[in-house]
Phi, psi and omega in degrees: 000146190247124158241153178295151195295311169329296197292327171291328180300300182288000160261008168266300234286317186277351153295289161319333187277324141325274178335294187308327216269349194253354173282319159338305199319340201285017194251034178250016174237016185288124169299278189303044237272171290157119188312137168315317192276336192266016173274319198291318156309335171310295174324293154342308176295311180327310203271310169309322194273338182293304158331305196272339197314294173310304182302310191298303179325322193235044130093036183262099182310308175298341175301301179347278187320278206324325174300333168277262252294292179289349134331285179288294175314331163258019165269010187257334176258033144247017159344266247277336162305316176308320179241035174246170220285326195283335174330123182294164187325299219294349184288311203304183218173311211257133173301135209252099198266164199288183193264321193225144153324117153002116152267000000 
């Protein structure tokens, strides 16, 4: 079976992107630690996608998927990081505007 340079690229990609993701945990040991459930859902995705990664390899379509699938959910659960108040600097994203317009 032949995969496409896409599909191979993105499934090292989405390994390594596991990996990072079952490494998060050590940030529950943190002083400033990263809400419990949502290090531990990472974790979680983290392992599914590592799982599926080998079946996806060898041309198994529901791996594919699943593997896109815990890919987008967990870059969907770090959104809420970039804006939230408590969120270290280097984190933040969104510009922090004043409560009344300048004169």
């Amino acid at each position: 079976m032949r995969r496409s340079p896409a599909l191979t690229t993105g499934l090292m990609l989405s390994t390594v992107l596991g990996v990072l993701d079952l490494a998060g945990l050590t940030g529950l040991f943190v002083d400033a630690a990263p809400p419990a459930a949502l290090v531990i859902a990472s974790a979680l995705l983290g392992v599914s996608t590592i799982v599926c990664v080998p079946a996806a390899w060898r041309g198994k379509r529901p791996a594919t998927a699943v593997v896109a699938g815990t890919r987008t959910v967990s870059a969907l659960l770090s959104v809420p990081a970039f804006f939230a108040p408590q969120a270290p600097g280097w984190a933040k994203s969104s510009p922090q505007w004043p409560s009344r317009p300048p004169r």
